[in-house]
C-alpha positions as CSV (number, residue, x, y, z in Angstrom):
1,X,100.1,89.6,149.8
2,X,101.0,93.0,147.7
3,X,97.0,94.2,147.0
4,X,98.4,97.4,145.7
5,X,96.9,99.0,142.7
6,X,98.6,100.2,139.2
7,X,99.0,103.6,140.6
8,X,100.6,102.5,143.6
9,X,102.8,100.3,141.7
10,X,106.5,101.4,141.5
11,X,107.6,102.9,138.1
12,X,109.7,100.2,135.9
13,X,113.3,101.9,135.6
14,X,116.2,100.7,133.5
15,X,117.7,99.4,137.0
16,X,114.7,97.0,137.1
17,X,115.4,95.9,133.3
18,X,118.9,95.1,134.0
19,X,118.1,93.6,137.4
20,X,115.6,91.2,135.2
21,X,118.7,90.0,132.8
22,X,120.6,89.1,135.5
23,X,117.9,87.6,136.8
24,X,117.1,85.2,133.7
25,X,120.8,84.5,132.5
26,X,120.7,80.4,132.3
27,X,116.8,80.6,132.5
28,X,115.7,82.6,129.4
29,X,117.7,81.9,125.9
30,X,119.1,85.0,124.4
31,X,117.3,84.5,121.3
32,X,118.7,85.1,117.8
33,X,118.4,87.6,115.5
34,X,118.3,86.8,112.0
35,X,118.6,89.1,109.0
36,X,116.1,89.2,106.2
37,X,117.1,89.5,102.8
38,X,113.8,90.2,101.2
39,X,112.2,92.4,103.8
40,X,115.3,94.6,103.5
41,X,114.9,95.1,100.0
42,X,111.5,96.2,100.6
43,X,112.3,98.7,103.2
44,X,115.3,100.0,101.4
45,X,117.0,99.2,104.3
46,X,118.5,96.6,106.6
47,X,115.6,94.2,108.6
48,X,116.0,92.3,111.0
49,X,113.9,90.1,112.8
50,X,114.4,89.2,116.8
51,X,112.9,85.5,117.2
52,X,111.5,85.1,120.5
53,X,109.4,82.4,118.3
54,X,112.6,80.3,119.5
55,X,112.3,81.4,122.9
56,X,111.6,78.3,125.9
57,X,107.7,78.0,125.2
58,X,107.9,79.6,122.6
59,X,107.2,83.3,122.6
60,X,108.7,85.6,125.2
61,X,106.1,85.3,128.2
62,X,108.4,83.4,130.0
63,X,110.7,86.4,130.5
64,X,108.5,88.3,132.8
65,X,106.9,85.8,134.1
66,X,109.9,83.9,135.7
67,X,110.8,87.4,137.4
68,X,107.9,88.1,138.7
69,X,107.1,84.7,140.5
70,X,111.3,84.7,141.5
71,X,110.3,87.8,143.1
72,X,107.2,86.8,145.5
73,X,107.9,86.6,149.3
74,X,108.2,83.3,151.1
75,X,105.3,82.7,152.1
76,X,103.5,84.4,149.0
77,X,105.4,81.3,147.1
78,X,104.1,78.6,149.5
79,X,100.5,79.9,149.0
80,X,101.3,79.3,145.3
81,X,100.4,81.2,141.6
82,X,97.4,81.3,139.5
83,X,97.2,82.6,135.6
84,X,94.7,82.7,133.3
85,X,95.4,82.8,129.4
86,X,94.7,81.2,125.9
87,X,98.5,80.0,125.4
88,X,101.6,81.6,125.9
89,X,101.3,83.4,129.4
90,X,100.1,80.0,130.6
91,X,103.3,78.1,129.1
92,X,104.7,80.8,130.4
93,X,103.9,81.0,134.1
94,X,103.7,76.9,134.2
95,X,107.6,76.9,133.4
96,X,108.6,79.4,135.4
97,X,106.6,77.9,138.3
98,X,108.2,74.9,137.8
99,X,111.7,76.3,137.8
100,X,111.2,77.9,140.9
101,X,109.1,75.0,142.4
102,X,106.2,77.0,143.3
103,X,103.1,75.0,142.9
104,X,101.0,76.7,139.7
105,X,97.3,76.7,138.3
106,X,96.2,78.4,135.3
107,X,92.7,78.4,133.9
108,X,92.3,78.2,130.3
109,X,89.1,78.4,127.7
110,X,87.2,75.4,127.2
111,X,88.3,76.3,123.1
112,X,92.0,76.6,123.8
113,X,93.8,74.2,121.1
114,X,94.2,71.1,122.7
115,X,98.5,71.5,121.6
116,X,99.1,74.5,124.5
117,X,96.8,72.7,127.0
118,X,98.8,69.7,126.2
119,X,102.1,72.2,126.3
120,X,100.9,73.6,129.7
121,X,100.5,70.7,131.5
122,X,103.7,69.0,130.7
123,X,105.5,72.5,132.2
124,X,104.0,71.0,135.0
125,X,100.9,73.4,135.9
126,X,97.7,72.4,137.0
127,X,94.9,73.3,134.0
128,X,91.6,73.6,134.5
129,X,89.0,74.5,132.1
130,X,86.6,77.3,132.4
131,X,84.8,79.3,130.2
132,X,83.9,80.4,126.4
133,X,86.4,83.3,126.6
134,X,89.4,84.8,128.3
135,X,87.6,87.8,129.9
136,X,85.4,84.2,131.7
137,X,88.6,82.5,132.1
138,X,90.4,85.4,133.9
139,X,87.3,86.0,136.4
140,X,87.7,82.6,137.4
141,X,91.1,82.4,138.1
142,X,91.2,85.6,139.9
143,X,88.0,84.4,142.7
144,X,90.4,81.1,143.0
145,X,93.1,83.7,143.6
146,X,90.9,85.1,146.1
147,X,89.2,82.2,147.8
148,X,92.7,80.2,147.8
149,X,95.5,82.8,148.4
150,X,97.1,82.0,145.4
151,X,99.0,84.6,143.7
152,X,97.8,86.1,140.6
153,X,100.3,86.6,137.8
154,X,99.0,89.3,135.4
155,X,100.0,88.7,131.8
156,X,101.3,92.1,131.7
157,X,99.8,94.6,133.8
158,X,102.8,94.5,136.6
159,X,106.8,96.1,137.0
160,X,107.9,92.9,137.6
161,X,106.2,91.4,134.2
162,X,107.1,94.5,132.0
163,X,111.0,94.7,133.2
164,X,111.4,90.9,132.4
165,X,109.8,91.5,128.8
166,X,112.2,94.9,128.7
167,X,114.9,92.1,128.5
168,X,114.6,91.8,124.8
169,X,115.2,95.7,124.0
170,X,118.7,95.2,126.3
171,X,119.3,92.5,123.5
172,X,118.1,93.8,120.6
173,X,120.9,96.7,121.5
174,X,123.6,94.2,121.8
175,X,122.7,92.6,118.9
176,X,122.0,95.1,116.6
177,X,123.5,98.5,118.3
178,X,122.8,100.5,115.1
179,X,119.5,100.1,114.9
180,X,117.2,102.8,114.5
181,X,113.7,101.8,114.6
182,X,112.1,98.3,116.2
183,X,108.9,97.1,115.3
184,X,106.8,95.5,118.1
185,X,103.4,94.0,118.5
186,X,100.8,95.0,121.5
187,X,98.1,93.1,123.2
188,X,98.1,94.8,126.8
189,X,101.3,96.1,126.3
190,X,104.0,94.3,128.6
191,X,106.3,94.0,125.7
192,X,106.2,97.1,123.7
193,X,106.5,99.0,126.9
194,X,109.6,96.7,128.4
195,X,111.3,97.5,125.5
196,X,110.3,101.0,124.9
197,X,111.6,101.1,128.7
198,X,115.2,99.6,127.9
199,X,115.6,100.8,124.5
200,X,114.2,104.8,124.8
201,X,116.5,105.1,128.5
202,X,119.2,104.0,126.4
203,X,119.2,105.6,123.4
204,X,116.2,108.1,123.1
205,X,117.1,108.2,118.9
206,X,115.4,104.8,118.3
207,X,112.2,104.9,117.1
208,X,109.7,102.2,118.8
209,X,106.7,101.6,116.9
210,X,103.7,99.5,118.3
211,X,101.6,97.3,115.8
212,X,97.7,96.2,117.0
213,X,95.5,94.4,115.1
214,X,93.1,96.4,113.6
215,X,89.8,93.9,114.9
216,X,91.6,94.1,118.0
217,X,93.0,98.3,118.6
218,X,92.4,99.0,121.9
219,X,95.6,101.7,121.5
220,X,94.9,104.3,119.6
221,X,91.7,105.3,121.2
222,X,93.2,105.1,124.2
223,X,95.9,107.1,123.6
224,X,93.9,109.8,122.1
225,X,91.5,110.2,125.1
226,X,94.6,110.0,127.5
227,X,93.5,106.7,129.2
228,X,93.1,102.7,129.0
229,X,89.9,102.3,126.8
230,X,88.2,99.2,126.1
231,X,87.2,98.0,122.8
232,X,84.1,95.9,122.6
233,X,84.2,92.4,121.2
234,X,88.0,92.2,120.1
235,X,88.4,90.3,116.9
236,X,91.4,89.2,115.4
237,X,92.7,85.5,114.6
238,X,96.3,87.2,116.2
239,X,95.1,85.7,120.0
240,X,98.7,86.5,121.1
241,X,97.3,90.8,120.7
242,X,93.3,90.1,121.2
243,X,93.3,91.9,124.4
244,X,90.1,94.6,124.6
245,X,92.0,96.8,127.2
246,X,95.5,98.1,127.4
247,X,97.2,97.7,130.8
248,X,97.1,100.8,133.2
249,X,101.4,100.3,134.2
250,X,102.2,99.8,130.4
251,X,99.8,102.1,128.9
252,X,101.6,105.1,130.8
253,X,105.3,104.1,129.5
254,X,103.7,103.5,125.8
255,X,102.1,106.6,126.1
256,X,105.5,108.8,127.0
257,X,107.6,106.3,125.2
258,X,106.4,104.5,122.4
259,X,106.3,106.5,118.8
260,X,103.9,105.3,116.9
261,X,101.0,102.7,116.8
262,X,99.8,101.2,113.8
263,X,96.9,99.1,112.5
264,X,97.4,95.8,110.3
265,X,94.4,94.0,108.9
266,X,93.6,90.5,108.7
267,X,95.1,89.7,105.1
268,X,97.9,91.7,106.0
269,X,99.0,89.5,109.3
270,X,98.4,86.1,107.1
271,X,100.7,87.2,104.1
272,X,103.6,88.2,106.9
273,X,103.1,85.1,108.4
274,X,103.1,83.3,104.9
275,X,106.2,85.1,104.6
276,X,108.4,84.1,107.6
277,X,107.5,80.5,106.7
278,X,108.3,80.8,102.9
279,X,111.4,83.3,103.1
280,X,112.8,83.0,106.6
281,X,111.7,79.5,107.5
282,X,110.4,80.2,110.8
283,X,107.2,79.1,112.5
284,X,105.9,82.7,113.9
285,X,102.0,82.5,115.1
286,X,99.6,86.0,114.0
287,X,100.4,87.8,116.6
288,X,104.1,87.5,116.0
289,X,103.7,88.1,112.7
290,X,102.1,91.7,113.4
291,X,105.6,93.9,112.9
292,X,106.0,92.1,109.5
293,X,102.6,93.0,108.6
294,X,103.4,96.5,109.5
295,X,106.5,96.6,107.2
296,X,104.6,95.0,104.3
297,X,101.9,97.4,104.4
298,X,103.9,100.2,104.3
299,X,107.9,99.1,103.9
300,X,108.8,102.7,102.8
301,X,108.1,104.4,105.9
302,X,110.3,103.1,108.8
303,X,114.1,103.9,109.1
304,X,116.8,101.2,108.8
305,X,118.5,99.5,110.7
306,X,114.6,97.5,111.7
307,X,114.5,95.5,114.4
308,X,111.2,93.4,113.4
309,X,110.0,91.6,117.3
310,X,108.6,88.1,116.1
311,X,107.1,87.5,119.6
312,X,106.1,84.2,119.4
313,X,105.5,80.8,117.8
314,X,103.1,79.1,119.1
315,X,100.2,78.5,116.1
316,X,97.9,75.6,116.5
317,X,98.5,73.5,113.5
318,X,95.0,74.0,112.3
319,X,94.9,78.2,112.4
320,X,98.4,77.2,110.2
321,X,96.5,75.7,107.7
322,X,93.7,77.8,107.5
323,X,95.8,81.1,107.7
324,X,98.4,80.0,105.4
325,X,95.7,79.5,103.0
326,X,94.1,83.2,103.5
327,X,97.8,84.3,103.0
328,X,98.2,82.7,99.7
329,X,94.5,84.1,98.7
330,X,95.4,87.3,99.6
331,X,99.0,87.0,98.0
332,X,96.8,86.0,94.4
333,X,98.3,82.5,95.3
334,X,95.1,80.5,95.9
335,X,91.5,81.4,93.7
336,X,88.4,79.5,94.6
337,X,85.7,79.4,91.9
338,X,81.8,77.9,91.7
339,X,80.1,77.9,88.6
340,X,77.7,75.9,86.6
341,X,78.0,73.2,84.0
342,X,76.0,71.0,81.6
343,X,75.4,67.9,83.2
344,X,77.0,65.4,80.1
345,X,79.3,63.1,80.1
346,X,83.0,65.2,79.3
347,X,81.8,68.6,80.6
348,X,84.3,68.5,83.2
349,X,87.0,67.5,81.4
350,X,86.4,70.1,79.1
351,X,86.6,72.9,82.0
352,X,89.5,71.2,83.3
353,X,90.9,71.8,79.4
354,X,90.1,75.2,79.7
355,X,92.0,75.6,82.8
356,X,95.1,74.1,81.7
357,X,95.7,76.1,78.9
358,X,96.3,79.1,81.6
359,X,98.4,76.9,83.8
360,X,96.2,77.0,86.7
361,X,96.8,74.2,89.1
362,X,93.6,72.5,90.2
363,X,93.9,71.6,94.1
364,X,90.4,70.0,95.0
365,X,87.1,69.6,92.7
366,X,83.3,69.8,94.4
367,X,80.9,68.3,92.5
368,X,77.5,68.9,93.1
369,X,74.3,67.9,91.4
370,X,71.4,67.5,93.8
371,X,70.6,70.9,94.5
372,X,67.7,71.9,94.9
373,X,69.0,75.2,92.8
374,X,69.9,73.8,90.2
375,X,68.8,72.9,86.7
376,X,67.2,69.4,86.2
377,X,70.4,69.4,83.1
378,X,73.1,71.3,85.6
379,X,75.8,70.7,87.7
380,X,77.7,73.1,90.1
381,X,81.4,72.7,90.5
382,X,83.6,74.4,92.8
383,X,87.5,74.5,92.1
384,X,90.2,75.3,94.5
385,X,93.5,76.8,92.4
386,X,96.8,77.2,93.1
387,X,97.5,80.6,90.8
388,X,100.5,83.0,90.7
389,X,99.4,85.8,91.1
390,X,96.7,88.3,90.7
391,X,97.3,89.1,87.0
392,X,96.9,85.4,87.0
393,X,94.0,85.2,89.0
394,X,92.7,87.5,86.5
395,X,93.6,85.4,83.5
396,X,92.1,82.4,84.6
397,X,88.9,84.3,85.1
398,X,88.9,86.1,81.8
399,X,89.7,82.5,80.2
400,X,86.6,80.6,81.5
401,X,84.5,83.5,80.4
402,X,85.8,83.3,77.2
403,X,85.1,79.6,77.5
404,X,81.1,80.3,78.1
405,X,81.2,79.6,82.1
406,X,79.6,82.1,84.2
407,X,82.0,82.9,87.6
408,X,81.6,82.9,90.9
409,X,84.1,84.2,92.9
């Protein structure tokens, strides 16, 4: 079994890139890229967006992890492969497994939504539970690693891994060969620096420009002390790019290759994600939503042609409502309200009056009047809207002043 470390590890060249697409032709689709009418606008400048959301599994993991299993020894694939991950490396690695009819196991959180446990074991991997978080998760499967022999397929921290995510900057230049900047998301950095890899060897004008969350920025301080730093306590609902320490093999070509990294916030990943449903009607989870974030928050500053990487789509249905709903809140779209009414028969119709004169579309009414808090005469309500706007966010609060309520935001 190869027990080397990162340092020992072989650079990732071009060679090894191309060697990877040959690799994956019939395996891995060669996912579309779709232009974006409204994100161009804003840029000033023609968008496009590369949909490895549409890729087998559903976000691009299965790239690298397909050629590095294809590449293990004989007897390194009897002795079979173990993963550990939330989602997509362990779609991933359970596909690719099965492909190549190597026996798999991949531990997952004991939180992971149930849909990618489900998702996993129908690739055909073995799943077993273990743990709170990934950092327990990956400790487990590495001492199975050990005690079993199985081989351990790093989400990203390996040549092999990094030259079959450097497939997508190979197509990105077919696709779009007059493109000038692309726009990716980093966890531990297997993608961004695959295609940094394929894209900078190839044409060192292209700008690559890395987008983290900024709960979750293990980057930038990494950079700027000139090694792999760990953050404490990532947080970021983007799971796909929660990852507290960058990789040692892809930290090294990021940090020669990659331009830029930026910081999105929360608010900013759910209005991109708001948007690919809404404009480009495409299911793209957080994390693959990070490179439209990064063009919303500042659309001016990147070059056209944009190659926006939308690196995966796997969102458990329940983050998608929840996250849909903080983008339309952020976006002015949604307005929740408590305040206090007279408890008298017609009091509610009266604020429902008031709230229809501004055209604000009541969702959902709480009504609550056992409260210890309140009044022996009151009433709280609480009123979910569906408002255009923040000017109209604004309107409907100046109206229900007007109309004697006192708001709670």
């Amino acid at each position: 079994m190869n027990h080397r470390t990162p340092d020992a590890l072989p650079p990732v060249t071009l060679d090894d890139v191309r060697g990877a697409q040959k690799m994956l032709s019939g395996v891995a689709r060669v996912t579309a890229m779709e232009g974006s009418r409204h994100l161009s606008q804003l840029v000033g400048a023609p968008v496009h967006l590369k949909c490895e959301n549409l890729q087998r599994t559903g976000s691009f993991k299965l790239r690298g992890a397909y050629v590095r299993i294809a590449g293990l020894l004989p007897e390194e694939r009897a002795a079979g492969v173990v993963a550990a991950s939330a989602g997509n490396h362990a779609q991933g690695v359970a596909l690719a497994s099965s492909l190549l009819g190597v026996r798999s196991t991949v531990f997952m959180p004991k939180g992971a939504p149930l849909p990618k446990i489900s998702a996993t074991r129908d690739y055909g991997a073995e799943v077993r539970l273990h743990g709170q978080v990934v950092d327990e998760t990956l400790a487990a499967a590495q001492e199975y690693a050990a005690e079993t022999g199985a081989v351990f397929i790093h989400p990203f921290d390996h040549p092999d891994i990094i030259a079959g995510q450097g497939t997508v900057g190979l197509e990105i230049l077919e696709q779009c060969p007059e493109v000038r900047t692309v726009v990716v998301g980093i966890g531990g950095g297997g993608l961004a620096a695959g295609i940094a890899m394929a894209v900078k060897t190839l044409r060192p004008d292209v700008r690559i420009v890395g987008v983290q969350a900024e709960g979750a920025a293990a980057y930038p301080p990494s950079l700027a002390a000139g090694r792999p730093v760990a953050v404490e306590h990532p947080a970021t609902m983007a799971d796909g790019i929660k990852v507290g320490r960058p990789g040692d093999v892809p930290f090294r070509i990021i940090g020669d290759l990659v331009d830029e990294v930026r910081t999105v916030t929360e608010d900013e990943l759910a209005a991109a994600l708001l948007l690919c449903l809404e404009r480009a009607k495409l299911v793209v989870e957080p994390a693959g939503a990070s490179p439209v974030a990064a063009l919303l928050s500042d659309p001016g500053s990147f070059e056209g042609p944009v190659v926006a990487v939308l690196s995966g789509g796997n969102v458990d249905p329940v983050l998608l409502e929840r996250v849909l709903r903080h983008g339309m809140a952020a976006q002015g779209r949604y307005l929740a309200v408590r305040l206090r009414l007279t408890d008298r028969p017609g009091a509610l119709a009266s604020l429902l009056g008031a709230l229809s004169v501004v055209d604000a579309n009541v969702l959902d009414v709480s009504h609550v009047r056992t409260d210890p808090r309140l009044g022996l005469t009151e009433a709280e309500v609480e009123l979910h809207l569906e408002t255009k706007g923040h000017e109209h966010c604004a309107e409907v609060g100046e109206a229900l002043r007007a109309a004697g309520y006192t708001v709670n935001g």
